[in-house]
C-alpha positions in Angstrom: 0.0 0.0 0.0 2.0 3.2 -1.2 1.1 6.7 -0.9 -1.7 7.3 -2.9 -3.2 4.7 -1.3 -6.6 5.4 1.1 -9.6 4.7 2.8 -12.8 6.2 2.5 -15.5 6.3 4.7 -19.0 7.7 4.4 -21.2 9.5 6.9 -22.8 6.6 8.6 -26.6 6.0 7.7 -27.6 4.2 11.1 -26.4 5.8 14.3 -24.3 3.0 16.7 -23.1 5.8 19.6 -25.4 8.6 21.4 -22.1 11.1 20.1 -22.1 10.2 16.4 -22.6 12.9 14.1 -25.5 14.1 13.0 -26.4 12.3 9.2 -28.0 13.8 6.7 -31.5 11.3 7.1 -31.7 12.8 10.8 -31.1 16.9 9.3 -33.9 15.9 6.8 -35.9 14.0 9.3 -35.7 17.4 11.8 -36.5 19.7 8.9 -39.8 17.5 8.3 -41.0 17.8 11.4 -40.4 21.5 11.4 -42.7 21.8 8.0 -45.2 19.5 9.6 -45.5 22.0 12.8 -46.0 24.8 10.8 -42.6 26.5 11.2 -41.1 26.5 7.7 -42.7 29.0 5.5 -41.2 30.5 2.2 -38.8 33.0 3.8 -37.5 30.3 6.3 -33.7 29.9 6.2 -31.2 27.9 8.8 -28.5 29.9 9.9 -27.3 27.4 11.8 -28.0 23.8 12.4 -26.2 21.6 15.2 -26.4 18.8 17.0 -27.8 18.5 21.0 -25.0 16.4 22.6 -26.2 13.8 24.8 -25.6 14.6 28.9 -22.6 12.8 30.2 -24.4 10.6 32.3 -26.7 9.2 29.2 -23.2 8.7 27.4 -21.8 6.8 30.8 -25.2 4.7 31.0 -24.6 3.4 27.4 -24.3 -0.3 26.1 -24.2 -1.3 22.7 -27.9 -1.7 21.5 -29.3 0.4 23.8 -32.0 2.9 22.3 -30.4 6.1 21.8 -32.6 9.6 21.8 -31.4 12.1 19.2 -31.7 15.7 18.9 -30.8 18.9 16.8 -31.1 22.3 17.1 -32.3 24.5 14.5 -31.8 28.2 14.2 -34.6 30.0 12.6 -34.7 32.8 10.7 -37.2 35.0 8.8 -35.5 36.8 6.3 -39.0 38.6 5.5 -38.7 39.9 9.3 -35.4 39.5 10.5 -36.9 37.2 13.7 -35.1 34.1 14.6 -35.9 31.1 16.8 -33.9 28.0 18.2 -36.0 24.9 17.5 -34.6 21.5 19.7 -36.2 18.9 17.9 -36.4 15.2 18.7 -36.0 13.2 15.7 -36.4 9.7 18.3 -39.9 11.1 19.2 -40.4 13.1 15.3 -41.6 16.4 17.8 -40.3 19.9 18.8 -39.7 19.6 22.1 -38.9 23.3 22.5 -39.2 26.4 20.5 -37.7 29.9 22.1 -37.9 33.6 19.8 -34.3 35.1 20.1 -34.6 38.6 20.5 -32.4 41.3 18.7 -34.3 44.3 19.6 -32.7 44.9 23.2 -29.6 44.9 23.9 -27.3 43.0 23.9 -28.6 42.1 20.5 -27.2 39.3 19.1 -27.1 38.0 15.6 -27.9 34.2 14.1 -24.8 33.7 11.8 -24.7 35.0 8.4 -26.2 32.3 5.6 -24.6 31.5 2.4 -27.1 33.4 0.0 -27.1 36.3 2.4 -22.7 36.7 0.7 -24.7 36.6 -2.7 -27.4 39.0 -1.7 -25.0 41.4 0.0 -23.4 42.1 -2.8 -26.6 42.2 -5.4 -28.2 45.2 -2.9 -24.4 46.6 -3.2 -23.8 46.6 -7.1 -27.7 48.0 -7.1 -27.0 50.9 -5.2 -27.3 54.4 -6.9 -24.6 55.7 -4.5 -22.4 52.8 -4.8 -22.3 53.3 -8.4 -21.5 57.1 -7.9 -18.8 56.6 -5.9 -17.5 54.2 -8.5 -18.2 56.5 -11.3 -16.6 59.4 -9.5 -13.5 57.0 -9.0 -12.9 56.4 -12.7 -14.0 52.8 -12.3 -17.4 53.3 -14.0 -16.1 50.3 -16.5 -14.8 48.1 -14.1 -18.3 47.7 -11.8 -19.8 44.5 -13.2 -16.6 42.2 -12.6 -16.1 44.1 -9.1 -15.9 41.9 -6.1 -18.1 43.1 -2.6 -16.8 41.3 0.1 -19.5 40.7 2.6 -18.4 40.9 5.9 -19.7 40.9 9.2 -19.9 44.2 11.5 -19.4 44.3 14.6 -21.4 46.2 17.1 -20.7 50.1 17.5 -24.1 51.3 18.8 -25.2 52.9 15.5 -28.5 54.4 15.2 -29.1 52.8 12.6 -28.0 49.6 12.9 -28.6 48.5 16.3 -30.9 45.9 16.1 -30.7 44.9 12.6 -29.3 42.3 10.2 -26.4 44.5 9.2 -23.5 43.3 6.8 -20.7 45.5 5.5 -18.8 45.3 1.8 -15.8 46.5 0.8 -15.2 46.6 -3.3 -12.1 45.3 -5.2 -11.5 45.0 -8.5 -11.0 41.5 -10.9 -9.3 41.7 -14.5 -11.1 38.7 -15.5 -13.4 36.4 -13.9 -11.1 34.3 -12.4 -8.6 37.2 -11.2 -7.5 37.2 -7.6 -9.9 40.5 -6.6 -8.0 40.5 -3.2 -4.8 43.0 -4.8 -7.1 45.3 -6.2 -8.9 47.4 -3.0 -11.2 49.7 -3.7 -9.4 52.0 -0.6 -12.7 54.0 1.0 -15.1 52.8 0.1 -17.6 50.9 2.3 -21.1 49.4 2.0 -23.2 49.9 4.8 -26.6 47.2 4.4 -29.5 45.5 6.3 -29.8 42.6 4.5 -33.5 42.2 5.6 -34.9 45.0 4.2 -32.6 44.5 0.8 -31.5 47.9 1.2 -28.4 50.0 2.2 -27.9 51.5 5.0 -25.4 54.6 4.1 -22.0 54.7 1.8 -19.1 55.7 3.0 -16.9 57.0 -0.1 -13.7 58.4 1.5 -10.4 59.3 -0.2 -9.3 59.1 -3.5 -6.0 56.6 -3.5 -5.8 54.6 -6.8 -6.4 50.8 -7.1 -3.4 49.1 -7.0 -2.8 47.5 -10.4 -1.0 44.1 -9.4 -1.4 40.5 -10.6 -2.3 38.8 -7.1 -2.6 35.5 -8.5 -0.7 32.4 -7.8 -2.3 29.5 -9.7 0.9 27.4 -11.4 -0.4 28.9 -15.1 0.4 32.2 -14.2 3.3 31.4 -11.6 4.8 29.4 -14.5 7.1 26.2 -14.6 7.1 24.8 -11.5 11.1 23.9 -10.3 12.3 20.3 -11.2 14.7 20.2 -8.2 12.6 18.6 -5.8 12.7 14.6 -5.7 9.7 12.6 -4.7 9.1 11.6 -1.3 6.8 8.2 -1.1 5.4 7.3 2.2 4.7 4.0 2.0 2.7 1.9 4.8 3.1 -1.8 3.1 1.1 -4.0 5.8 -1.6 -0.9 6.1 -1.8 1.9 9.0 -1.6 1.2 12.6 -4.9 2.3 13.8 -8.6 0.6 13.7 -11.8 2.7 12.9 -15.2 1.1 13.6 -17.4 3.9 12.2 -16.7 6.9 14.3 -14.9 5.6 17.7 -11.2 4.9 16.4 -7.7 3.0 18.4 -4.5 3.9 17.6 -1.5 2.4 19.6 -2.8 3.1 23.3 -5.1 6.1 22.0 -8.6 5.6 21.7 -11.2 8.7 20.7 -14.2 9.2 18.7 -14.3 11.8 15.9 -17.1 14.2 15.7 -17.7 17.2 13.4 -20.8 19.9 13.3 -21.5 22.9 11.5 -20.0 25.4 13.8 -16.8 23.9 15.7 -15.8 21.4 12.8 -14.4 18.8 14.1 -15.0 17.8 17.8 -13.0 15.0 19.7 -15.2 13.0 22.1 -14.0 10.5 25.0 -10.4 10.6 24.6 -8.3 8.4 26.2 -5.2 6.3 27.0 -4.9 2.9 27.5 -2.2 2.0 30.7 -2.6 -2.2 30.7 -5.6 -3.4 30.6 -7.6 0.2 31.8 -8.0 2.7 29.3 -7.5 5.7 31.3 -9.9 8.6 30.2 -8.0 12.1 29.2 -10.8 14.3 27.8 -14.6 14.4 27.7 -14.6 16.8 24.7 -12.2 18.4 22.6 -12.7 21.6 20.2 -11.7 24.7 18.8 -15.0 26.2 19.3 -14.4 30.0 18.3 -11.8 32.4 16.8 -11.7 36.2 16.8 -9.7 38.0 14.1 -8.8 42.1 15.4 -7.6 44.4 12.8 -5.3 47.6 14.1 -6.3 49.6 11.8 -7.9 53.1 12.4 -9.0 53.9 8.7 -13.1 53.8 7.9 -12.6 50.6 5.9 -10.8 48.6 8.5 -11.4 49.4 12.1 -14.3 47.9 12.5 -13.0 44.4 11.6 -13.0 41.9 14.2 -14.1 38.4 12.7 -15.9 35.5 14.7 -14.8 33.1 12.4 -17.2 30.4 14.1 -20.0 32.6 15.7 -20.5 34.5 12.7 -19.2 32.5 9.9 -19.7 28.9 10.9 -15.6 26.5 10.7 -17.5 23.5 9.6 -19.9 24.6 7.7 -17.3 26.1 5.4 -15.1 23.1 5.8 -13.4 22.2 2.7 -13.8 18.7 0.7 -9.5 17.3 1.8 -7.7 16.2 -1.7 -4.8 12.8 -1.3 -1.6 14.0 -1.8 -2.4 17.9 -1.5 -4.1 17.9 2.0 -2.8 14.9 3.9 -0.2 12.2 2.5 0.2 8.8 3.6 -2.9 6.1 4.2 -5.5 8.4 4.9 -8.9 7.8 6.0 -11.1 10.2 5.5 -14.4 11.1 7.8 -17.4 12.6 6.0 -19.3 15.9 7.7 -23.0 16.3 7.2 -24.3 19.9 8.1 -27.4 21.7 7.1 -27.6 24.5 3.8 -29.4 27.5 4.3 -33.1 25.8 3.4 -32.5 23.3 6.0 -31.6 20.0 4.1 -28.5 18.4 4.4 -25.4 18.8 2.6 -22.5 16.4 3.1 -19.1 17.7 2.9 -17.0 14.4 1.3 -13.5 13.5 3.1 -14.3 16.3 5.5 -11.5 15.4 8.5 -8.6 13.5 7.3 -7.0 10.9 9.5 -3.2 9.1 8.9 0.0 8.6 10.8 3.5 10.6 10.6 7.0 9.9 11.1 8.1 12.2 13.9 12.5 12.0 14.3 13.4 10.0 17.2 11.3 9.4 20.3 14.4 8.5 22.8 17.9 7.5 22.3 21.0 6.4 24.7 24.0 5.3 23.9 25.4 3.5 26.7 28.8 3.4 27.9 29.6 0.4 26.0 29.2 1.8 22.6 25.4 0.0 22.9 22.8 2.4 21.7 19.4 2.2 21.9 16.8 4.2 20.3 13.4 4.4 19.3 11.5 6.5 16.4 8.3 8.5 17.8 4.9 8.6 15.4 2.2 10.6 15.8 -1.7 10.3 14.3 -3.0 13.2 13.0 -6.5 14.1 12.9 -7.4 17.1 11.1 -9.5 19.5 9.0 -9.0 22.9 7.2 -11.6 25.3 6.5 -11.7 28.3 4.1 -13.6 31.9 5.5 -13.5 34.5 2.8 -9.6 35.4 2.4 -7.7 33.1 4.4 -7.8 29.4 5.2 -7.8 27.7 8.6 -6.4 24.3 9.1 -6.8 22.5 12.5 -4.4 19.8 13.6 -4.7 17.5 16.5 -1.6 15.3 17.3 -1.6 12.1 18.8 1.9 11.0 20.3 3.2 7.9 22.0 4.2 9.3 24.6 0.6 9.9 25.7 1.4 13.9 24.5 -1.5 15.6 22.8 -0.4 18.6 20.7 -2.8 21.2 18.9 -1.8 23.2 15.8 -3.8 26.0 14.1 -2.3 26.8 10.7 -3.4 29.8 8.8 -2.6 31.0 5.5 -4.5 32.0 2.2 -4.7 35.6 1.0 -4.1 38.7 3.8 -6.7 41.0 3.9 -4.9 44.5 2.2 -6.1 48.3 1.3 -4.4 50.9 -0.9 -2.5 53.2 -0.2 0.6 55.5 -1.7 3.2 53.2 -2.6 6.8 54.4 -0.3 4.4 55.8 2.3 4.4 54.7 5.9 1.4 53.5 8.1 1.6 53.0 11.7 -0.7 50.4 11.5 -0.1 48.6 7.9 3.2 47.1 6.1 3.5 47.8 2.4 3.8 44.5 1.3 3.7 44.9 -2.6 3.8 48.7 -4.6 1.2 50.6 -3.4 -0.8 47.4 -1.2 -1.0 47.6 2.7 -2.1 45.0 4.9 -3.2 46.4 8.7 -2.0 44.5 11.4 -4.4 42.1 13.3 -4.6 39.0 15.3 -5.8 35.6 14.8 -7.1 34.5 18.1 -8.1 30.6 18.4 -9.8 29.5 21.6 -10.0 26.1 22.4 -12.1 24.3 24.4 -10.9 21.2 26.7 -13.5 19.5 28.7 -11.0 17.5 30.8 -11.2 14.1 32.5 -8.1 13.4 34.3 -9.0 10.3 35.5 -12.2 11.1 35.6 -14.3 14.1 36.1 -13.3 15.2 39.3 -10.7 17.5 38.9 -8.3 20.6 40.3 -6.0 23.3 38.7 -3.0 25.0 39.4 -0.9 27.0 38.2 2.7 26.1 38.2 6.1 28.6 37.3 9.4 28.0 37.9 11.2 30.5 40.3 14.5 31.7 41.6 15.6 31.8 45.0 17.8 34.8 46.1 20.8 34.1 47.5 21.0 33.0 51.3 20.4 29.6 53.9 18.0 28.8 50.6 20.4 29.2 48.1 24.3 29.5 49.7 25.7 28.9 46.1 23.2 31.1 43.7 22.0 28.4 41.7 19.1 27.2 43.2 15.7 27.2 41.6 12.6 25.4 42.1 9.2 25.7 40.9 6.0 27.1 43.0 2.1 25.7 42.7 -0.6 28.3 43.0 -3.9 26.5 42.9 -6.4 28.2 41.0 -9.5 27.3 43.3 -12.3 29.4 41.7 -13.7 30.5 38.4 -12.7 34.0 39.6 -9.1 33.5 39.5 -8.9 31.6 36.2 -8.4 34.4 33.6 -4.6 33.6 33.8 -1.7 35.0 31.2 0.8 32.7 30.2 4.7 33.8 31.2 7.3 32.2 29.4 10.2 34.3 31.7 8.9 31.5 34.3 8.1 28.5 31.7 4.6 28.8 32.8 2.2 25.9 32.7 -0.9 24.9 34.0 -1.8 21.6 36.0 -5.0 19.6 36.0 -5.1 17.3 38.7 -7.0 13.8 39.3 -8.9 14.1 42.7 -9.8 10.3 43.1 -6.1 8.7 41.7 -2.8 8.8 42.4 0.5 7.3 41.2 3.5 5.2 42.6 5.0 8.3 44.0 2.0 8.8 45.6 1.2 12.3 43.6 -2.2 13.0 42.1 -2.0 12.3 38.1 -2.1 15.1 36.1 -1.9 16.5 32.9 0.2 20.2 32.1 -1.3 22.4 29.3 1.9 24.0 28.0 1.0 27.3 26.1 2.9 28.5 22.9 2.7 32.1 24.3 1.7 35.1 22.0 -0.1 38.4 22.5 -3.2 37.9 23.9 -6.1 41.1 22.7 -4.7 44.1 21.8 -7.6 46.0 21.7 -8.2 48.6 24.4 -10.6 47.8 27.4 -12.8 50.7 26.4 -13.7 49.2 22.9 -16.0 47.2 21.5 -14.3 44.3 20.2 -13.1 43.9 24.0 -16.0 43.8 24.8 -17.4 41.6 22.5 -14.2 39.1 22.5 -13.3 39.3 26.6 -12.0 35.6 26.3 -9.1 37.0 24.1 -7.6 38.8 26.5 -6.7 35.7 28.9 -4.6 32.8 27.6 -6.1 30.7 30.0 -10.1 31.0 31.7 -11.5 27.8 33.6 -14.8 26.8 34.3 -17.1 24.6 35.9 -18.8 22.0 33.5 -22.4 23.4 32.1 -23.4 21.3 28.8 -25.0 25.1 27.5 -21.4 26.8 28.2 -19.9 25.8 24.7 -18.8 29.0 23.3 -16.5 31.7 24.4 -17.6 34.9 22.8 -21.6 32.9 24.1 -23.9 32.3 21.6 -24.7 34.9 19.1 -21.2 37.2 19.0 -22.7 38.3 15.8 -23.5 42.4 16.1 -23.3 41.4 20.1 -23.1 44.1 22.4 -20.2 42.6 24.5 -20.2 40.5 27.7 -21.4 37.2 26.6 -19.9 33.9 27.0 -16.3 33.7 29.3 -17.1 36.7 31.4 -20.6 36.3 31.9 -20.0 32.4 33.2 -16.7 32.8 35.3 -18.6 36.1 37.5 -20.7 32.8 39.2 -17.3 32.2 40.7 -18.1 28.2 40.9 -15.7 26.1 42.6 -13.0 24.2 40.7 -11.8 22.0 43.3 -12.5 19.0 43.1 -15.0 19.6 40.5 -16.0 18.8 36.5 -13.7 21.6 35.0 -13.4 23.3 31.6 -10.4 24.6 30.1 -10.5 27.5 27.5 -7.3 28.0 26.2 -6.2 31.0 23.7 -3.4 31.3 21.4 -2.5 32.7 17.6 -0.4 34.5 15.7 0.1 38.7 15.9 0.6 39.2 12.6 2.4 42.3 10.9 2.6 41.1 7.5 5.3 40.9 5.0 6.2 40.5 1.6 6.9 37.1 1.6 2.9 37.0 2.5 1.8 37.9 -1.2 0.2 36.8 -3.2 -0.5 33.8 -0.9 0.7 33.5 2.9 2.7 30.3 4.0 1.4 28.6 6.6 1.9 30.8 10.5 2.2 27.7 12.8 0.8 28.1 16.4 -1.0 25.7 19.1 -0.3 24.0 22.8 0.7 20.7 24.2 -1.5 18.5 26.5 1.3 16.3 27.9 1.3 13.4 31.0 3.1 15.0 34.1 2.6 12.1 36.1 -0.5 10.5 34.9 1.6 7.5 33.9 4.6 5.5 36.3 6.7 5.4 33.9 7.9 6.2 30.0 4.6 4.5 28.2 7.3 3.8 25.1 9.9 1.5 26.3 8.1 -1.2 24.6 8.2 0.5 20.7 10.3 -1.8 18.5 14.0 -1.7 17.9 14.3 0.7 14.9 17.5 -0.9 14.5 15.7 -4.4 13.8 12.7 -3.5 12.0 14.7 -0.6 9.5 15.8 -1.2 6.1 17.6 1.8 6.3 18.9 3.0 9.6 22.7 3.5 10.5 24.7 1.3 12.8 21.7 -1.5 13.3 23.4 -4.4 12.0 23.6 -6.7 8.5 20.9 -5.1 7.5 21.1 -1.9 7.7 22.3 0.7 4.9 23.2 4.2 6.0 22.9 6.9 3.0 22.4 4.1 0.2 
């Protein structure tokens, strides 16, 4: 079995496991019992559609053939009125079981997420406008408006007159050449689209300044790049006896790893009872497992710009935008793939094929010693990768979550595609934007991921703390100067969880089993190890502060609440602020002892660069979830001799080739 070789499953048809994901019979089923109560009508659309996870007791209670009860939420909205609804429907039972209006006429507002058609229709009602037109025609760009590009995007909350309350979208204008042209080199600098998509009209135009389009070929496809360089010799990953892990439709082994993959609309993919197999017990790790929101800040003061702050989940929907994963471009190896079924804007199911790709890597050496005979002994680590990328207007998101032998978890965020630029005058300087081609300027901003670890050391019963490593000045503690040790501040409520990582003091922070301990007689634990960055740069008096509180900690903890599932809350969409993270953690609940949450942020600060354009290379960033003393001992002494089971490794013998 070589490289290209793979595995393909589909979205299952019968459901085996309360956590499966939703299929697309059950979306369709939910959607016909919606019609048959009288709640679909002609302007109905589904801004969001999502499963209702079962409670962790039903999941505990669970055999194999048991019944299983299954439910989805549906999101409502009129796009006649602008009303919108949550709708939990029992597809077990074929009846709502509850239906609740979502107001958006008091504060603090609150938006479903933006719908597909509503990018098409934002940019029909912008194209139609007289005043959009003018400002083009004033411009000099009256024969360049039908192959213009109006990028819808989403507003953020500034207390306007006249938009609080409403279904607002914004669009900036750039230019194409051709149909296929890149539009994302050639900014219309000034001028903004101001719309309410549920009246079909707009709101105001904004035409400010006069700085000509930039003229330059952003596009990166090989036919206009040219030949492609010939110095590059294949690689071929070959697995000849297959891969090392076992799926059985969505609960998958791997080595001592065990896990189930989910994936919904709005997080993407979801990891559900993860754990670690230590003998005959397999030890349980995590409960749930996500990257359930991102915010992305722009510095920029001009009127096109400083009102950017994307909620690339809460107002955009990961999954839902999840792209279909290609062998050999995507992930290489023996892949399997995972299907994703989520909901279009009418409701019916849409399946997203090879959706979350799955396959094993070779990751350098594990551990090595050679002894003082000469003997050496060493090992090669591997890891499983699970992963999915997803594509939100400009730039593309992929999400990576390592599995290592070692019982280490590591999670990657990787973003690149196109950076977001204006115009400006080519050789000026801008305090808050790089020139990164003649005459282009991309602002700085952030991309701030948040995930979200329900953890289960050893169960649910759990404690934090945070742990630095510290000096000790010179004295009866330290006679020689170069003592250190490390010091253990538990965090013991919700209150004192909105924690900043330090990497002067190698920060980390340490979950702790309440009911187990080791054979040194510690409790077992886990360490989330940050990859520290800039946490929100946005003042305390704005709005995006307010509206994305949980970017301004690296680290918030909470007591378990199955409705607690996203940071910025439910609806960060044109969301006054104060939702989600800061709202839950001022109940101060306990977290001693206790179910606990983890919501961890980290991302890039990104002042871009030439070497971004036309198209960014990946910017790597993430965390480790490593074993600090959940296990007695190194879980991979027992990995084979590399030495014996190599065809190709130096000093291993008769059968070993070094360079040949």
């Amino acid at each position: 079995m070589h490289s290209h070789s793979s595995s393909t499953v589909s979205a299952p048809t019968a459901v085996t496991h309360p956590l499966d994901s939703l299929t697309a019979d059950e979306i369709a089923a939910g959607r016909a019992v919606l019609d048959a109560a009288g709640l679909i009508g002609a302007s109905t659309r589904f801004p969001n559609v999502l499963p209702v996870e079962p409670s962790k007791e039903a999941v505990a209670a669970f055999r194999p053939g048991d019944a299983i009860e299954r439910r989805i939420l549906f999101v409502i909205l009129d796009t006649a009125t602008g009303e919108s609804a949550e709708a939990i429907v029992s597809v077990t039972t074929d009846e709502v079981v509850d239906y609740r209006p979502l107001g958006t006429a008091e504060t603090p507002y609150g938006q479903p997420q933006y719908l597909l058609e509503e990018y098409e229709r934002a940019e029909q009602i912008a194209k139609a406008s007289p005043e959009w037109q003018a400002a083009m025609t004033r411009r000099g760009l009256a024969d360049r408006m039908e192959l213009a590009f109006c990028a819808p995007l989403a507003p953020g909350f500034f207390n306007r007159a006249d938009e609080v309350g409403r279904r607002a979208i914004r669009s900036l204008t750039f230019l194409r050449n051709t149909p296929e042209d890149s539009p994302w080199s050639h900014p219309v600098e000034g001028l903004i689209v101001h719309i309410d998509l549920t009246r079909g009209e707009v709101i105001r135009v904004e035409d400010e300044g006069d700085v000509p389009v930039p003229e330059l070929d952003g596009n990166y496809d090989a036919a206009t790049v040219g030949p492609a360089r010939t110095s590059l010799k294949p690689i071929e990953i070959s697995q000849p006896e297959g891969p090392s892990f076992h799926v059985d439709g969505q609960a998958v082994e791997w080595e001592n790893w065990s896990f189930r993959v989910g994936f919904n609309a709005r997080e993407g993919l979801v990891l559900h009872e993860v754990g670690f197999r230590d003998g005959d017990e397999v030890r349980p790790v995590l409960s749930r497992a996500s990257v359930p929101e991102m915010v992305v800040p722009y510095g920029d003061i001009t009127p096109t710009r400083f009102w950017i702050s994307y909620f690339d989940a809460g107002e955009y929907l990961l999954g839902k935008n999840a792209n279909p994963l290609a062998l050999g471009c995507d992930c290489l190896g023996v892949i399997h793939y995972f299907d994703g079924v989520v909901a279009d804007d009418h409701g019916n199911p849409v399946t997203i094929p090879q959706v979350v790709c799955m396959h094993e890597e070779d990751y350098g050496i594990l551990w090595k010693h050679t002894d003082l005979l000469g003997k050496a002994e060493v090992r090669r680590s591997r890891r499983l990768v699970v992963s999915y990328f997803s594509t939100i207007g400009n730039y593309d998101y992929g999400f990576f979550w390592y599995f290592y032998l070692d019982g280490t978890i590591q999670v990657e965020a990787k973003a690149t595609g196109i950076v977001f630029a204006g115009a400006g005058v080519p050789g000026s300087t801008d305090p808050h934007a790089t020139e990164i081609a003649p005459g282009l300027f991309a602002p700085v901003h952030q991309h701030l991921f948040c995930a979200r670890l329900d953890v289960a050391i050893d169960g649910d019963r759990n404690s934090l703390a945070e742990v630095d490593v510290t000096g000790i000045p010179m004295g009866p503690e330290n006679p020689y100067g170069n003592a250190f040790t490390w010091t253990t501040t538990p965090i013991t409520r919700e209150s004192e969880s909105g924690r900043l990582a330090n990497p002067a003091t190698s920060r980390v922070w340490e979950i702790t089993s309440s009911s187990r301990r080791n054979a040194v007689g510690r409790p077992t634990a886990f360490h989330l190890i940050p990859q520290p960055g800039a946490t929100l740069m946005a003042q305390p008096e704005s709005t995006v502060f307010g509206r994305a509180t949980f970017a301004t900690k690296h680290l918030w903890a909470t007591q378990y609440d199955p409705a607690e599932r996203f940071p910025a809350g439910d609806y960060p969409n044109a969301h006054a602020g104060g939702g989600g993270l800061p709202a839950w953690t001022a109940a101060d609940r306990s977290l001693v002892d206790e179910d606990i949450v983890l919501w961890h942020v980290f991302g890039p600060t990104h002042i871009p660069r030439p070497e971004d354009w036309p198209i960014m290379p990946v910017d790597y960033s993430g965390f480790l979830f490593k074993p600090y003393g959940f296990l007695d001992r190194n879980p991979a002494l027992d990995l084979p001799d590399g030495a014996a089971t190599s065809s190709s490794c130096c000093g291993g013998g008769d059968g070993c080739t070094c360079g040949h």
